[in-house]
N, C-alpha and C positions, 0 to 999 in steps of 0.2 A: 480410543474413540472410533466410531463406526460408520464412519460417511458411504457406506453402500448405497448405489442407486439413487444417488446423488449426484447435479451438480456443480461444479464450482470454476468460475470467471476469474482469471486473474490477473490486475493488470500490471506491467510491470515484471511479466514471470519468466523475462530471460535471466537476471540475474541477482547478485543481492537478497536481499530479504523477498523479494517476489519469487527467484526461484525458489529456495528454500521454504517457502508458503507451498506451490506447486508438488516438491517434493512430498512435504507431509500429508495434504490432502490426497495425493496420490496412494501413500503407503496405509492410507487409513481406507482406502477405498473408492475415494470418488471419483466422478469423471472428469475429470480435467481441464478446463481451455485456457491455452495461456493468451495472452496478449500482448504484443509489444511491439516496437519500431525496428528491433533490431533484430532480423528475421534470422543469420546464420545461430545468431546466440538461442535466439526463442527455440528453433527447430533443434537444434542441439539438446535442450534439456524435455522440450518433446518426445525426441527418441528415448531419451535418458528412463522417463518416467512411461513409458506406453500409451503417451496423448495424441490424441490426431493430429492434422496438422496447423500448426497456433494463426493465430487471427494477426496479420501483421499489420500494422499502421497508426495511426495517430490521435491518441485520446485526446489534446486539445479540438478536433474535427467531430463535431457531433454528431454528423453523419454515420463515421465512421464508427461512431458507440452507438450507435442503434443497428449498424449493419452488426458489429462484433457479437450485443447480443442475439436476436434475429439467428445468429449462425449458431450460436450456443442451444437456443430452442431448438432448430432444424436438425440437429445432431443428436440431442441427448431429450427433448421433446419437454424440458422444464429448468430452471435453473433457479437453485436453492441457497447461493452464496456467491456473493460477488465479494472480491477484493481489492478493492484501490489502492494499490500499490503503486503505479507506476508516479516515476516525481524526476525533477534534477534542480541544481543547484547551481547558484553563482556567488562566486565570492567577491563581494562589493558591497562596499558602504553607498548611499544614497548619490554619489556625486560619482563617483565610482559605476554606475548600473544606467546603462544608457537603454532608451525608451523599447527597444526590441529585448533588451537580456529582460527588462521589467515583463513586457508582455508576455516575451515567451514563460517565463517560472510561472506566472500565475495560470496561463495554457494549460501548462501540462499539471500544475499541482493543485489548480482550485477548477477551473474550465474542463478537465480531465474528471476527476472526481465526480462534480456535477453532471455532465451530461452522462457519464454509466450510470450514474442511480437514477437519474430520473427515466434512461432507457429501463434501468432494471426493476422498478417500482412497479411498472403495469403488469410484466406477468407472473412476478408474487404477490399482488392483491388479490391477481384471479385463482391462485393457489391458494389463497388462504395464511401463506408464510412465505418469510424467508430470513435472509441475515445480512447486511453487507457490514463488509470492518473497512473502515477508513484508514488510510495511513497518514496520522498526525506526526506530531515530534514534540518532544521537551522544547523547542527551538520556538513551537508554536505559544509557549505557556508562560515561558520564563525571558524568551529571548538572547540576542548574543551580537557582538559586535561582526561587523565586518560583512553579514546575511542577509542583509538588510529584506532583499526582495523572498531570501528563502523564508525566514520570518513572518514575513506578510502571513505571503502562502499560505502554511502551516494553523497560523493561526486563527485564518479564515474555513482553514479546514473544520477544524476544531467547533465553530460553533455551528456551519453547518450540517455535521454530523448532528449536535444537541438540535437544531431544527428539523431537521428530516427526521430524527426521532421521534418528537412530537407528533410530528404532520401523520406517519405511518403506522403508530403505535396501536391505534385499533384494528388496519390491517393486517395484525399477527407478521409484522414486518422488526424486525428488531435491526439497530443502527449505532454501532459502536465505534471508537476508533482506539487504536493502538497507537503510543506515542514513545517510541523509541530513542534512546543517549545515543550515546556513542556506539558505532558495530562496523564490522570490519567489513565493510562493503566497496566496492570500486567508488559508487559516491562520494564516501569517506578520504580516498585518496586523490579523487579530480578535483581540477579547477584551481588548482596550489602553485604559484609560480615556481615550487622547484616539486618534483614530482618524489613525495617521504617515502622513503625503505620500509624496506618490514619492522627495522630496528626502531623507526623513527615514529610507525606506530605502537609498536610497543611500547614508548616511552611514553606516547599521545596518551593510551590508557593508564600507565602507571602513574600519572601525573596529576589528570582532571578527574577520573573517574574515582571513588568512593574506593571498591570492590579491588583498582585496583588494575585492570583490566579492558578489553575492548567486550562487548559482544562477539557471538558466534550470530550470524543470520539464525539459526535453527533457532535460538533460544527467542526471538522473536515470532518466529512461523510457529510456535508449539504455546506460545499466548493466542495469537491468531485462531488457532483451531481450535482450543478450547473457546475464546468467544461464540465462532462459529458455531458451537456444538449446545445440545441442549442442556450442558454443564451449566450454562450461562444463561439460561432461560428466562430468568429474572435482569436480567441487563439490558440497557438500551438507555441511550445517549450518554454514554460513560467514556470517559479519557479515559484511558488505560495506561499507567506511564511504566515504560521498562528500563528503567535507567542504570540501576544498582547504587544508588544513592544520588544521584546527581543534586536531582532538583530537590532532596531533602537537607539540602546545603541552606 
């Protein structure tokens, strides 16, 4: 796929499936901006890939999603794809998740979301197009004990994606979201009162998962790019689920 002379927003692109988004949009061509909180990691995979230098700071801060994109236009002079990736996670049931762990997941994974699309909507109207992919989860769809607030999150994702699709669909604006199982992300391993091996993931996938298996990030970032791509051209407000059977249970 051919993202030349293109750009593409990503938030969440220091690590996990956000880098691995970064990467492939990079090797496909386009121009890059990462976005994240965690500036040694962001910059790191900046140099990595040939992007300038990443937008640091905090997608719950709406300000700071209208500066990010703003900086994305003043750099590359349009922006063709945005990617909501950036998210985190707590592990706690409802009594368990006290009023800040509540606030902050849905900050970062529904308040985060929202205020880059709505930054990124006004100047692909005036383009004529664009694409943004959401980062949903199986977690959003089917649910799970113990996530209570990542759950929300997720599935609040979920149907604002199906709304902003609506709303922008005459725009030539297209609004998808990808919704990921299990992958072997640092996510995946945080927040666990005893912190699991590699053996201990291994066993995670061999266990729950269908296939058998964890995710590789790539095998998520190469669903991404094809949404992104005019492969997908007929998509919009579509859950995309990558699970390898999960939610076929």
């Amino acid at each position: 796929m051919d993202f030349k002379g293109k750009t593409a927003l990503i938030t969440g692109g220091a690590s996990g499936m956000g880098a691995a988004c970064a990467r492939e949009f990079a090797s496909a061509g386009a121009n890059v901006v990462i976005v994240d909180l965690n500036g040694p990691l962001a910059k790191t995979v900046a140099a990595e890939i040939g992007a300038r230098e990443p937008v640091i700071g905090d997608v719950g801060d709406s300000a700071f999603c209208n500066q990010a994109v703003q900086t994305a236009l003043a750099r590359h002079g349009r922006l063709d794809i945005l990617i909501n990736c950036a998210g985190i996670i707590h592990r706690a049931d409802a009594q368990g998740t006290s009023d800040e762990n509540w606030r902050r997941v849905m900050a970062v994974n529904v308040d985060g979301v929202f205020f880059m699309s709505r930054a990124a909507v006004a100047p692909m109207k005036k383009q004529g197009r664009g694409v943004i992919v959401n980062f949903g989860s199986i977690w959003g769809g089917v649910g799970a004990a113990g996530v209570v607030a990542y759950c929300t999150s997720k599935g609040a994702v979920h149907n604002l994606t199906r709304a902003m699709a609506l709303d922008h669909v005459k725009d030539g604006i297209r609004i998808n979201a990808v919704c990921p199982g299990e992958v072997n992300t640092p996510m995946l391993a945080s927040g666990r009162a005893t912190p699991p091996t590699p053996e201990d993931l291994k066993k995670l996938g061999e266990t729950v998962v269908p296939m058998g298996r964890l995710a590789d990030p790539v095998e998520i970032a190469r669903v991404v790019v094809f949404l992104a791509s005019d492969g997908a051209s007929y998509m919009t407000g579509s859950m995309v689920t990558v699970d390898a059977g999960y939610t076929a249970r």
